[in-house]
Every structure is written in structure tokens, then in C-alpha cells.
PQR file of N, CA, C, O and H, with PARSE charges and radii, in Angstrom:
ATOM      1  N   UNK A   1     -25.113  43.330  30.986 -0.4000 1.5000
ATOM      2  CA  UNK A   1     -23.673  43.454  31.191 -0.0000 2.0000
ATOM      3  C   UNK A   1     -22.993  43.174  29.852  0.5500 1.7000
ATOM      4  O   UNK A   1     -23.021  42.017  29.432 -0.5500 1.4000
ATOM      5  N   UNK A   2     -22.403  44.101  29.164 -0.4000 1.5000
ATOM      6  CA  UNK A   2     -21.991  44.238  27.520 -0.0000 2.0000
ATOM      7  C   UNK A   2     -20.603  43.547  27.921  0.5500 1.7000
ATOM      8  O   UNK A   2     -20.017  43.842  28.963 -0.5500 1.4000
ATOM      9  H   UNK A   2     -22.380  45.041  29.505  0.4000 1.0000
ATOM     10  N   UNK A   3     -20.153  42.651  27.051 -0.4000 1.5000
ATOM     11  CA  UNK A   3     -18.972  41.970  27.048 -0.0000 2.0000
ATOM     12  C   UNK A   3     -18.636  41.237  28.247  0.5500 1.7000
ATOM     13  O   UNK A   3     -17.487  41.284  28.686 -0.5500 1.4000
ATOM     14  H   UNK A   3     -20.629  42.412  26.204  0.4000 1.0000
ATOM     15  N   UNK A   4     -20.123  40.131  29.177 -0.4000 1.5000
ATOM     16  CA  UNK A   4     -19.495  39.429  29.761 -0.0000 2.0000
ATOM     17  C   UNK A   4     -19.505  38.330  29.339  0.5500 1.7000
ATOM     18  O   UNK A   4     -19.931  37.955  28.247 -0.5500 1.4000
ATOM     19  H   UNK A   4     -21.057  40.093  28.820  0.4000 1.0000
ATOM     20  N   UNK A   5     -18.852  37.481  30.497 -0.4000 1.5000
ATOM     21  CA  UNK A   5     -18.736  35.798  29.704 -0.0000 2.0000
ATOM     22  C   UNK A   5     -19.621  34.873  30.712  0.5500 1.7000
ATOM     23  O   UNK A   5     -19.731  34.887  31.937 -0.5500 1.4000
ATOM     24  H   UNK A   5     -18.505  37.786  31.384  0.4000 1.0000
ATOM     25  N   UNK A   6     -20.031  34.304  30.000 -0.4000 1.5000
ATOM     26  CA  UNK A   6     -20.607  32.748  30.341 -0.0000 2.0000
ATOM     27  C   UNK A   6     -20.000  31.852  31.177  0.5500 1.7000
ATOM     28  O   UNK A   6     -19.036  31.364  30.586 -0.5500 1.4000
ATOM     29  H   UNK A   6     -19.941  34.292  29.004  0.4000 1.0000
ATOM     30  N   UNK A   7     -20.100  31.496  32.071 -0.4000 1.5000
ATOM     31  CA  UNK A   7     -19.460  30.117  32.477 -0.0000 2.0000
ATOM     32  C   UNK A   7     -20.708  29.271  33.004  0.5500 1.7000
ATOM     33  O   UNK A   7     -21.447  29.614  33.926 -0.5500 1.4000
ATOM     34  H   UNK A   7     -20.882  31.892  32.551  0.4000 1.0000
ATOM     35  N   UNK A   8     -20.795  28.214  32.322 -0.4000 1.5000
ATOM     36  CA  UNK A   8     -21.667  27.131  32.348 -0.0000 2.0000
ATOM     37  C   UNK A   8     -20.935  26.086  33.676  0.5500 1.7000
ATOM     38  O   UNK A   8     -19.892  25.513  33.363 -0.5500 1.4000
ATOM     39  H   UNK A   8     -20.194  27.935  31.573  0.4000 1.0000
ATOM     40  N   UNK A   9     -21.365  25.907  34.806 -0.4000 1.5000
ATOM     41  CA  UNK A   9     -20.588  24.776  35.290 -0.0000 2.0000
ATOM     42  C   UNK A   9     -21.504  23.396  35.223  0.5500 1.7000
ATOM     43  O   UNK A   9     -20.858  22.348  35.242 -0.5500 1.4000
ATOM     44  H   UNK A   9     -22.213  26.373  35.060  0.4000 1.0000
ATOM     45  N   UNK A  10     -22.444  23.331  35.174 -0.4000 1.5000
ATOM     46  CA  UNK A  10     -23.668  22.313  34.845 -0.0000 2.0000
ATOM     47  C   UNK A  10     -24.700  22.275  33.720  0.5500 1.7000
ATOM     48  O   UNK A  10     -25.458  23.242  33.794 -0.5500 1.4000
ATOM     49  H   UNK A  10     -22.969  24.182  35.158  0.4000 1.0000
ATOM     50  N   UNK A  11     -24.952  21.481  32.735 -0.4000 1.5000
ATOM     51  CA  UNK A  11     -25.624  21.635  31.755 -0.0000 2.0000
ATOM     52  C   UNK A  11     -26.520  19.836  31.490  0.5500 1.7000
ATOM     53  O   UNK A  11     -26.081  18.686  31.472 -0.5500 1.4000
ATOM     54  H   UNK A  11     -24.336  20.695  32.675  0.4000 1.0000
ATOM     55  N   UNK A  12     -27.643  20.321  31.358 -0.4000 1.5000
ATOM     56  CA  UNK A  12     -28.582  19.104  30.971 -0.0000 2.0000
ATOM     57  C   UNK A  12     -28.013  18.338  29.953  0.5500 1.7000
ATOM     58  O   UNK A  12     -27.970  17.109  29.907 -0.5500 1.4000
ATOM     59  H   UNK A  12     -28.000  21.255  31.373  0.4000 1.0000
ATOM     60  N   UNK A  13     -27.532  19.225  29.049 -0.4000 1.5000
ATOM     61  CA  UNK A  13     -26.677  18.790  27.882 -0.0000 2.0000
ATOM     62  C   UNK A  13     -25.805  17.343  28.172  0.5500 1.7000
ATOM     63  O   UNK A  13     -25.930  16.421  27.367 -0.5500 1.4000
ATOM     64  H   UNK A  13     -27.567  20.223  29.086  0.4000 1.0000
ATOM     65  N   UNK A  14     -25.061  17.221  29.169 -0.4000 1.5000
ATOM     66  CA  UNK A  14     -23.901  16.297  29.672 -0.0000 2.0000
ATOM     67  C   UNK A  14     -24.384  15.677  30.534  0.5500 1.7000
ATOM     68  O   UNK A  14     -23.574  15.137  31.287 -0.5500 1.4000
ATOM     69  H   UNK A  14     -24.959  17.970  29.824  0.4000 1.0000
ATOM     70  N   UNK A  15     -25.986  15.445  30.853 -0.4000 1.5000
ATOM     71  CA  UNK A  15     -25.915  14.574  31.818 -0.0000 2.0000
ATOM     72  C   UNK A  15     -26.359  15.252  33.635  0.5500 1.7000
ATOM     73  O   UNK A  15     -26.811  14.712  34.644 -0.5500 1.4000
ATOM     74  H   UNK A  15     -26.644  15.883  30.241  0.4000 1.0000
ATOM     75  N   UNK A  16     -26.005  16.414  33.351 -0.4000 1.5000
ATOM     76  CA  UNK A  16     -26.195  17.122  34.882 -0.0000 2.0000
ATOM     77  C   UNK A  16     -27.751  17.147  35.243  0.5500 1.7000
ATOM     78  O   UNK A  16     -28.662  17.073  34.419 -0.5500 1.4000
ATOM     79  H   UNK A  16     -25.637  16.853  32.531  0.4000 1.0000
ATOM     80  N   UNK A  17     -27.889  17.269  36.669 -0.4000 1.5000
ATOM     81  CA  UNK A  17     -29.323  17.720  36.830 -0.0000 2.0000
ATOM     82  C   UNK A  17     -29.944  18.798  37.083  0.5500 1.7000
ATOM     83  O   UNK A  17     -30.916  19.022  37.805 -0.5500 1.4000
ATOM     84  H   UNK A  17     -27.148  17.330  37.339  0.4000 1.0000
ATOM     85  N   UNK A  18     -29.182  19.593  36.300 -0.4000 1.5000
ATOM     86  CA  UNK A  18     -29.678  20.897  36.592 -0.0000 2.0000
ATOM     87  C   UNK A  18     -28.790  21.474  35.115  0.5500 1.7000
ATOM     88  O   UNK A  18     -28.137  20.830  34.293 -0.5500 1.4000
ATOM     89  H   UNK A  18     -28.393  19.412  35.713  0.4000 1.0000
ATOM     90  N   UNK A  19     -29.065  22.813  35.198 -0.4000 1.5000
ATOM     91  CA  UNK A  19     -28.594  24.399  34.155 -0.0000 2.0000
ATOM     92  C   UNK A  19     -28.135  25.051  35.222  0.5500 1.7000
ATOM     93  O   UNK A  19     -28.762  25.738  36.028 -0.5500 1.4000
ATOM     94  H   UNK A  19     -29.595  23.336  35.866  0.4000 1.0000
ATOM     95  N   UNK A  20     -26.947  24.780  35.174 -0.4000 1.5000
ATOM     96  CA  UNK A  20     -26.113  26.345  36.297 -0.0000 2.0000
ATOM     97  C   UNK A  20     -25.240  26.813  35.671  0.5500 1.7000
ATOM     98  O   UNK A  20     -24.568  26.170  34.865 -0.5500 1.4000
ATOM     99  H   UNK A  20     -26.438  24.222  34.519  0.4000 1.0000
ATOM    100  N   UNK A  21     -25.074  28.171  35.963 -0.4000 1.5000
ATOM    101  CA  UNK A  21     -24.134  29.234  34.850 -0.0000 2.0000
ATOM    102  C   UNK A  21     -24.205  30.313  35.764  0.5500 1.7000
ATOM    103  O   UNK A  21     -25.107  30.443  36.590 -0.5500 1.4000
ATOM    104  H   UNK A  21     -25.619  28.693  36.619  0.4000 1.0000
ATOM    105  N   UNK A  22     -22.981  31.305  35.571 -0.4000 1.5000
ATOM    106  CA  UNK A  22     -22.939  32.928  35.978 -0.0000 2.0000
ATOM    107  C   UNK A  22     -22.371  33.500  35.083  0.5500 1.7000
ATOM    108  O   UNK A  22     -21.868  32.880  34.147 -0.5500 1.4000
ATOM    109  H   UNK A  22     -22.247  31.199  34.900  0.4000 1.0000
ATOM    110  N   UNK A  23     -22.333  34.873  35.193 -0.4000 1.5000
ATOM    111  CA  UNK A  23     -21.704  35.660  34.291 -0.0000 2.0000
ATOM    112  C   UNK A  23     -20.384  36.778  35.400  0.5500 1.7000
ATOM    113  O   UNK A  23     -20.375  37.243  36.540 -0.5500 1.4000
ATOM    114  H   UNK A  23     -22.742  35.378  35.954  0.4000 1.0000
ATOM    115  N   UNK A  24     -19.581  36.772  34.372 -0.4000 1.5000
ATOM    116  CA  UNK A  24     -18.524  37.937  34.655 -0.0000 2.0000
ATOM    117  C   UNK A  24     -17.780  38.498  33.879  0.5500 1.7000
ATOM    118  O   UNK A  24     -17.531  37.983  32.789 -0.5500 1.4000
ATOM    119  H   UNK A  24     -19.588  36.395  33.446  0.4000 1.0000
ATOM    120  N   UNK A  25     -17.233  39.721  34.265 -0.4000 1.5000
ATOM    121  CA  UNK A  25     -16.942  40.704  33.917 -0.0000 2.0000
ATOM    122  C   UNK A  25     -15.653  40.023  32.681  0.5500 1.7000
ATOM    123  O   UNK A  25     -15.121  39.040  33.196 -0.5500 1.4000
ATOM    124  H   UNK A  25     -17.435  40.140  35.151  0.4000 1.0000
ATOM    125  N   UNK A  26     -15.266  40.219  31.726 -0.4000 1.5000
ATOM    126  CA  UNK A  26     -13.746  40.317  31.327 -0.0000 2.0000
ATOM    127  C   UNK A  26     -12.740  39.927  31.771  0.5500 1.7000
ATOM    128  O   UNK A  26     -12.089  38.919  31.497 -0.5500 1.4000
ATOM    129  H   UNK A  26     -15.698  41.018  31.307  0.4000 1.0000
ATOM    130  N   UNK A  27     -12.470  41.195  32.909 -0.4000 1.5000
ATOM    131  CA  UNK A  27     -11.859  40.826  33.344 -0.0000 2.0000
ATOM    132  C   UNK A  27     -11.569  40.084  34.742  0.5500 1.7000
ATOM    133  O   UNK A  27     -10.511  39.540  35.057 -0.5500 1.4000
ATOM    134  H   UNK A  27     -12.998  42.014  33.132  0.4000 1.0000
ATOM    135  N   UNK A  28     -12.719  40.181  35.495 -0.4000 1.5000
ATOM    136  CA  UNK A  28     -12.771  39.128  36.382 -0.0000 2.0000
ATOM    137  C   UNK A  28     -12.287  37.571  35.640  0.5500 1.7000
ATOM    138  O   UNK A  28     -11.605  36.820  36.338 -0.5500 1.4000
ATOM    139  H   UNK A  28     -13.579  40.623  35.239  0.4000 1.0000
ATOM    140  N   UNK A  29     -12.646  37.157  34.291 -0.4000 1.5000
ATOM    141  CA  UNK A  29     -12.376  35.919  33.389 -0.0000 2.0000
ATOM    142  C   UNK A  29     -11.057  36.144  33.645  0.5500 1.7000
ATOM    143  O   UNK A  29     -10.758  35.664  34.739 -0.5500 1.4000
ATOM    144  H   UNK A  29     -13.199  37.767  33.724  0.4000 1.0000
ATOM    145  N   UNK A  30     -10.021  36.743  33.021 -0.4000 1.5000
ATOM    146  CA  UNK A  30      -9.016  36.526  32.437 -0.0000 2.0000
ATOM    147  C   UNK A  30      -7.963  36.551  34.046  0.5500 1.7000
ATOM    148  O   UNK A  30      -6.907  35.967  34.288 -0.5500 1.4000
ATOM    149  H   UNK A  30     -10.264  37.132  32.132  0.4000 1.0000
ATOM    150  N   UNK A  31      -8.787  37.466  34.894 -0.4000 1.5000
ATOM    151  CA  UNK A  31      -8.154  37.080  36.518 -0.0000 2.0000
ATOM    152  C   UNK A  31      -8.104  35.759  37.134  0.5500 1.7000
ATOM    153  O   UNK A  31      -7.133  35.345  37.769 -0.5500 1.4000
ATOM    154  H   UNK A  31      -9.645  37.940  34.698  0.4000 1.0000
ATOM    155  N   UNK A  32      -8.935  35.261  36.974 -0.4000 1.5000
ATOM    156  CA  UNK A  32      -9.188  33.577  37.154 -0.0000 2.0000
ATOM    157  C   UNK A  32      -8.411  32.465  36.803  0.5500 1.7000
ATOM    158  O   UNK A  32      -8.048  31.466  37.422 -0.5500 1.4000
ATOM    159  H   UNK A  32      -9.723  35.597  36.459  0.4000 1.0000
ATOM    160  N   UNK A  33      -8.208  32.962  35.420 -0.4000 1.5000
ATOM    161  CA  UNK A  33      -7.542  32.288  33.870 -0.0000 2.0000
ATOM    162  C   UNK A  33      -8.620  31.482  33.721  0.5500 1.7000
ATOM    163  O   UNK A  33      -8.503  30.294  34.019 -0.5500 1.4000
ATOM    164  H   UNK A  33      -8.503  33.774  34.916  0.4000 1.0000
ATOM    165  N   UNK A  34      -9.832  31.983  33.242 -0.4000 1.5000
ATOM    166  CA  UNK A  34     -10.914  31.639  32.239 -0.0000 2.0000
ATOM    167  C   UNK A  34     -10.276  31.436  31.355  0.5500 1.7000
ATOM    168  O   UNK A  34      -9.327  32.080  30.908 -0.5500 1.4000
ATOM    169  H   UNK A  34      -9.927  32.948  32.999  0.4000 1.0000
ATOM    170  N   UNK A  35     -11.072  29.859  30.773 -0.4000 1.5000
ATOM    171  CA  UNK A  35     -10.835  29.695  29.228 -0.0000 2.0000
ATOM    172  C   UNK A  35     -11.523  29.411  28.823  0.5500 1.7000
ATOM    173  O   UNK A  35     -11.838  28.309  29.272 -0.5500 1.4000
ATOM    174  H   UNK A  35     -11.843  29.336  31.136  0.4000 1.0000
ATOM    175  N   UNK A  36     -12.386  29.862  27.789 -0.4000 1.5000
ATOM    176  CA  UNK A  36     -13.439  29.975  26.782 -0.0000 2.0000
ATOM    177  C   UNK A  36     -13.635  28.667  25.986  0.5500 1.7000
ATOM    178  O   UNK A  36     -12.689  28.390  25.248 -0.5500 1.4000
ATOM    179  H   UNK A  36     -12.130  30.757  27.424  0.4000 1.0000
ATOM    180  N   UNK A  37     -14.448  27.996  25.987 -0.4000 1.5000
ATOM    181  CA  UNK A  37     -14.755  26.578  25.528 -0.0000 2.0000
ATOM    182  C   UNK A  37     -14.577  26.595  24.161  0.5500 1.7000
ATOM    183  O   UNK A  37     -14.703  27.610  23.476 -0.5500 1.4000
ATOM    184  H   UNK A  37     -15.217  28.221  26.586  0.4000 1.0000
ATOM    185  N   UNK A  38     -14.337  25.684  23.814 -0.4000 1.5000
ATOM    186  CA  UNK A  38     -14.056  25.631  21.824 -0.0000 2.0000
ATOM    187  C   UNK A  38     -14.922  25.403  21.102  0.5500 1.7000
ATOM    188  O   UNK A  38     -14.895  25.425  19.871 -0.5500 1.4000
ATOM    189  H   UNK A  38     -14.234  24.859  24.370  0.4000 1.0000
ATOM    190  N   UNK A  39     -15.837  25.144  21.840 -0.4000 1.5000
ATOM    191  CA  UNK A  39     -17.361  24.844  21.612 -0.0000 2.0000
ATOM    192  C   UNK A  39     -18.098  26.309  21.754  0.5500 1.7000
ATOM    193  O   UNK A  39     -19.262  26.334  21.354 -0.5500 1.4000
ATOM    194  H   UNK A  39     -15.859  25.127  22.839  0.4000 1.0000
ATOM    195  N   UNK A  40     -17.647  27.316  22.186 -0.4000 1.5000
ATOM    196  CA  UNK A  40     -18.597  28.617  22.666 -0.0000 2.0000
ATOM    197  C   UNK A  40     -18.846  29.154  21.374  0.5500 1.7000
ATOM    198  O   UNK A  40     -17.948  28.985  20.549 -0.5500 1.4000
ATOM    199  H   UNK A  40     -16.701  27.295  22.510  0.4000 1.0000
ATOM    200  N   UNK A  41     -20.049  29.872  20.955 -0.4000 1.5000
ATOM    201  CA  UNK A  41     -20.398  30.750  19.349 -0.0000 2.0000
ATOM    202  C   UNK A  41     -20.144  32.113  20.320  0.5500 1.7000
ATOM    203  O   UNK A  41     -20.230  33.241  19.835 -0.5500 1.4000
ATOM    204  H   UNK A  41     -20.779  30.009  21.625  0.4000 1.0000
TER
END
């Protein structure tokens, strides 16, 4: 899926017990009001 986004809601990183994430579309993000972490590369 070319140009979707990430959303991480759980990460080992912080403590969670698990890696959970999905992906969506653009604009499904910007329907939501996704906001892109300041941390994202």
C-alpha cells in the first residue's frame, strides 16, 4: 500500500507487552485527524 501511514498504538519500546500497529490509507489518516509523531523518519 504506496503512501500509507503507520499507526503504532503499542510498542515494546515504552514498556507495552506487545508490537501493535495498522496501516491506512492517507486519507483515511487525515479523516480521523491523524497526527504523525515527531519522532516518525
Amino acid at each position: 500500500m504506496q503512501g500509507a501511514v503507520l499507526d503504532r498504538t503499542k510498542t515494546l519500546d515504552y514498556g507495552d507487552d506487545e508490537c501493535n500497529f495498522y496501516l491506512m490509507s492517507k486519507e483515511r489518516a487525515a479523516e480521523i485527524g491523524f497526527e504523525t509523531s515527531p519522532y516518525a523518519k
